[in-house]
C-alpha positions in Angstrom: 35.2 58.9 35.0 36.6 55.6 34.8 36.6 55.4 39.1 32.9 56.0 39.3 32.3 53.3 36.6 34.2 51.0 39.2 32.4 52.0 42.1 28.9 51.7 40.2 30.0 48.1 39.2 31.1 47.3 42.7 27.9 48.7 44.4 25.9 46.5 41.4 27.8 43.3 42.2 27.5 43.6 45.7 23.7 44.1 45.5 23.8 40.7 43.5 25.8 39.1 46.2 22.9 39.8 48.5 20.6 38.5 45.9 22.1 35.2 45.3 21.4 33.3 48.0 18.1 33.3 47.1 18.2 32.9 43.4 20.5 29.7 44.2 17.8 28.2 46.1 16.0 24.8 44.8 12.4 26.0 45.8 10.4 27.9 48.1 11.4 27.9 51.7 8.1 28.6 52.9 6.9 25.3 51.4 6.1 22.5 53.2 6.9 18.6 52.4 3.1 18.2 51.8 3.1 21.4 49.3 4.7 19.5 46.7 1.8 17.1 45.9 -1.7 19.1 45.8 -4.8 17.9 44.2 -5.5 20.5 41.2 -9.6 18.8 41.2 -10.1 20.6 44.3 -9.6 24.0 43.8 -12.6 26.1 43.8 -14.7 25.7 40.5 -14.8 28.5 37.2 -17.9 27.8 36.2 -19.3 28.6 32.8 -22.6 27.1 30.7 -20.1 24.9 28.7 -17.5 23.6 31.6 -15.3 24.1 34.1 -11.4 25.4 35.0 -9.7 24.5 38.4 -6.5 26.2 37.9 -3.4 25.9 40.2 -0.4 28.6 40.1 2.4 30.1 42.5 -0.3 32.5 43.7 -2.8 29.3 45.6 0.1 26.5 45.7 3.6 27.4 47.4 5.4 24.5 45.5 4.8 26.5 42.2 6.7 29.8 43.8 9.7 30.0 42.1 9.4 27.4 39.3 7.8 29.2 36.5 5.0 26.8 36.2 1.6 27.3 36.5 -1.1 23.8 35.7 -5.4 24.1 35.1 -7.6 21.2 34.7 -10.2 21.7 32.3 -13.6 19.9 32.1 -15.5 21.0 28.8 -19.7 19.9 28.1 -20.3 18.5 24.7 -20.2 21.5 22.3 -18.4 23.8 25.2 -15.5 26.0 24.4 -12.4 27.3 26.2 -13.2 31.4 24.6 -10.5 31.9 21.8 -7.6 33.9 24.7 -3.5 34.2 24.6 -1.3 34.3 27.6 1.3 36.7 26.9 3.8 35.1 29.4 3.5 31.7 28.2 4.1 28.8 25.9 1.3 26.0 26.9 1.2 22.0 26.8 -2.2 20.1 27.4 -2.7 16.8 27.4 -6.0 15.5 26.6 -7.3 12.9 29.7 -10.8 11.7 28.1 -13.3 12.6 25.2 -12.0 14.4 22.0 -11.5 18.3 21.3 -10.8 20.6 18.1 -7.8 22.9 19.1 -6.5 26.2 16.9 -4.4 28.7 17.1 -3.5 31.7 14.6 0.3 33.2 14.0 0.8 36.3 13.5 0.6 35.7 9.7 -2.8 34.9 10.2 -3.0 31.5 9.4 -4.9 29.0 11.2 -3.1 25.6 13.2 -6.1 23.2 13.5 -5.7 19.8 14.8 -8.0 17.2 16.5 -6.6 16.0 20.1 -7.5 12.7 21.5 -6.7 10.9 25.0 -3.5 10.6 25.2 -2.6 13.0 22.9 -1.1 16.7 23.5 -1.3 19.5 22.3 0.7 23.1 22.4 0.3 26.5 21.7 3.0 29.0 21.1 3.5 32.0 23.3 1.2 35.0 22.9 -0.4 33.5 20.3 -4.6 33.5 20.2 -5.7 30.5 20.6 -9.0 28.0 21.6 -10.2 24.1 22.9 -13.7 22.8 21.7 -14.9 19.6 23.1 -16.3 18.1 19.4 -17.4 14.6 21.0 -21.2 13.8 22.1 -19.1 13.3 26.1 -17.4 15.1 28.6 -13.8 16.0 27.7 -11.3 17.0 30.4 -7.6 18.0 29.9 -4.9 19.2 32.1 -2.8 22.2 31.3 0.8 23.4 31.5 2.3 26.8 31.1 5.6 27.5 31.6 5.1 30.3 33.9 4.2 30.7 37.6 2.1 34.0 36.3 1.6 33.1 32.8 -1.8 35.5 32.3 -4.7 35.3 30.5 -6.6 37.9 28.1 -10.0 36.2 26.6 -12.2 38.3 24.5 -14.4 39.3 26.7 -12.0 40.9 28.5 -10.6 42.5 25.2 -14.1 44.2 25.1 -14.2 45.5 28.0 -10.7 47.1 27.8 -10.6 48.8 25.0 -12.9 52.3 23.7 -16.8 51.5 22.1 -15.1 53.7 19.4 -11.6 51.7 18.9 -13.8 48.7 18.3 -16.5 49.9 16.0 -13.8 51.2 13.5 -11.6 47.8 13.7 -15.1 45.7 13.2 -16.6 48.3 10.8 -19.9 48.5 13.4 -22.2 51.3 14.5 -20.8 52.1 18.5 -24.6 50.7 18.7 -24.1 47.5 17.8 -20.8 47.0 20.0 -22.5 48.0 22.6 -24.8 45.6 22.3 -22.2 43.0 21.9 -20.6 44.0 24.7 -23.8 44.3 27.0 -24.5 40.1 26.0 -20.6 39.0 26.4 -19.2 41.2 29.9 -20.6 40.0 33.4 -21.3 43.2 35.9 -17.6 42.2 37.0 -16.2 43.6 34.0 -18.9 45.8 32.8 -20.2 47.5 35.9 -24.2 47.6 36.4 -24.7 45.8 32.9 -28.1 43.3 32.6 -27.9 41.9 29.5 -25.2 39.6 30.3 -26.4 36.3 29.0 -24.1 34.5 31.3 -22.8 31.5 29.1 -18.9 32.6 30.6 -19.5 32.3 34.0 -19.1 35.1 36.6 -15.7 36.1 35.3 -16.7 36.0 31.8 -13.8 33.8 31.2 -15.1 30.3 31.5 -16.3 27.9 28.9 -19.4 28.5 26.8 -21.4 26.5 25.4 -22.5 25.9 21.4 -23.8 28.7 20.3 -26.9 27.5 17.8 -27.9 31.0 16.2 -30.0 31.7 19.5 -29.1 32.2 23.1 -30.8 29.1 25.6 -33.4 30.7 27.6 -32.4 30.8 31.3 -34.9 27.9 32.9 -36.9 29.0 36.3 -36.6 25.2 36.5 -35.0 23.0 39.4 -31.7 21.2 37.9 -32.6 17.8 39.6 -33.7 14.1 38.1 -37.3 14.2 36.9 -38.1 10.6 38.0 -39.1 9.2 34.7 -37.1 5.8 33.2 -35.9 4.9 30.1 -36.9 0.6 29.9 -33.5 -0.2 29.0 -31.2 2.6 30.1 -32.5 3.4 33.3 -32.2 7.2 34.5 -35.0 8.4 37.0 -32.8 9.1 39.5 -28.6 9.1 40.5 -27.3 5.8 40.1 -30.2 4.6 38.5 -28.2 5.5 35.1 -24.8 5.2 34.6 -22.1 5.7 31.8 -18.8 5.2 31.3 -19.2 4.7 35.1 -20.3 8.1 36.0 -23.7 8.9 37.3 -26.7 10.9 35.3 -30.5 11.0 35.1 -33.2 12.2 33.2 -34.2 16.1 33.9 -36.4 18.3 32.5 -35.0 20.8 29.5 -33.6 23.1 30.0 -33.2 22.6 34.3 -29.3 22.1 34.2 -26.9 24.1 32.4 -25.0 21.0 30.9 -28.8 19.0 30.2 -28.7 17.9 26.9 -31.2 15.9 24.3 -28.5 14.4 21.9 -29.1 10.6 22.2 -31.5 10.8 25.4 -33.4 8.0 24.2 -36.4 9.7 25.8 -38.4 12.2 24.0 -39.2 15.3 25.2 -36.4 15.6 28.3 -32.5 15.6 28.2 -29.9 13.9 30.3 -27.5 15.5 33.0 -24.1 14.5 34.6 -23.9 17.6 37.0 -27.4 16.5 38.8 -25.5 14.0 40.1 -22.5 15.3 41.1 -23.3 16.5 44.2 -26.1 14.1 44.7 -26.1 12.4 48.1 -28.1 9.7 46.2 -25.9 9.0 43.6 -23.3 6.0 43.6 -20.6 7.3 41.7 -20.2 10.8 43.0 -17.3 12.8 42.1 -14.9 14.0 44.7 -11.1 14.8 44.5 -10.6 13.9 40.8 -11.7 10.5 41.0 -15.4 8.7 40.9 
């Protein structure tokens, strides 16, 4: 007995041995020099009614292979949301760049952690724990965030309701299947609810990304052009990109409704709202935003 103990713990060190080598090693061979710096603003665009995530982990950047790291920059609307979510293989940091944001999470007592983050300021949720970010300011707000994992995941609600049973759900929520359904049919894109048409799109194409304030009724989708409508405020300018500018980033007036972060709050014109995202890609506007930086 006790020799095939021995030769069990011989064969298990020796397949360690082989192992070592590459645990020892102080990051990812296959990474090159310029891996080690990479511009997170430049990844490919989550885009949801109420902002944006560009996220960065060992799966697009080589440097992060091995690290157990994983960092997302997050641009929110006024109003938008990052969906209540937990990542059940990581503690997260963010650190607020601009604007101002409610952030919550709940413990598994049940009690709520609410705090206001500022620029500047961080903030950090527990491991596996639910939590959310809500830009509460009248401007953009953008953070960066860190998890301490190279695959931390994500589960957001929406994907909770497409996981689980119509009937597991209407027993926890105390709701007819009907009504679940329904629920369901507004919140899941065809990517997670196959064939459905009553997604009302506020999360994006993955049904993931930031919504927007929810006001007791859902926008109606515009049939409008998201571009400037050409009219001019006397003192604050805004018929066209470059024409109005704040806080040295580009906007102009557009019709409502026409752009998915338009809004009326403080337009100082009646009857049409103001938009940042006309003129981000605007060949027209002077303060365009490429690679993080305007």
């Amino acid at each position: 007995m006790f020799s095939k103990l021995l030769i069990s713990a011989l064969v298990a060190s020796s397949a360690a041995a082989t192992e070592l080598p590459a645990k020892l090693q102080d990051f990812n061979p296959a990474a090159s020099s310029h891996d080690f710096v990479f511009d997170v603003a430049a990844r490919p665009k989550e885009q949801g009614e109420g902002g944006i995530i560009q996220a960065r982990s060992a799966t697009n950047t080589p440097a992060l292979v091995g690290q157990g790291m994983a960092v997302t920059l997050f641009t929110l609307a006024p109003g938008g949301e990052n969906l209540p979510h937990y990542h059940p293989r990581a503690t997260e940091l963010v650190y607020m760049l601009k604007g101002e944001m409610e952030v919550g999470f709940t413990g598994t007592d049940g009690k709520a952690i609410i705090n206001t983050v500022k620029a500047g300021q961080s903030a950090l949720f527990p491991r596996a724990l639910i939590h959310f970010q809500r830009n509460t300011g009248h401007v953009e707000a953008q953070f960066v965030s860190m998890l301490n994992s190279e695959n931390p995941g994500v589960a957001s609600l929406p994907r909770v309701f497409a996981a689980l049973p119509v009937t597991a759900l209407s027993n926890a929520l105390r709701a007819p299947a009907a009504e679940i359904k329904q629920l369901r049919g507004r919140v899941l894109p065809p990517s997670l609810l196959r064939g459905n048409a009553k997604y009302d799109g506020a999360a994006g194409e993955s049904g993931a990304a930031p919504v927007p304030a929810f006001h007791g009724k859902k926008k109606k989708k515009s049939n409008k052009k998201c571009e400037c409508a050409g009219v001019r405020h006397a003192t604050w300018g805004g018929s066209k990109c470059g024409d109005g500018d704040y806080h040295g980033r580009s906007w102009c007036y557009v019709a409502p409704g026409a752009c998915a972060d338009g809004t009326a709050h403080s337009s100082k014109l009646a009857g049409y709202e103001w938009s940042y995202s006309v003129c981000d890609s605007s060949s027209n506007s002077h303060h365009q935003y490429k690679g993080g930086e305007w």
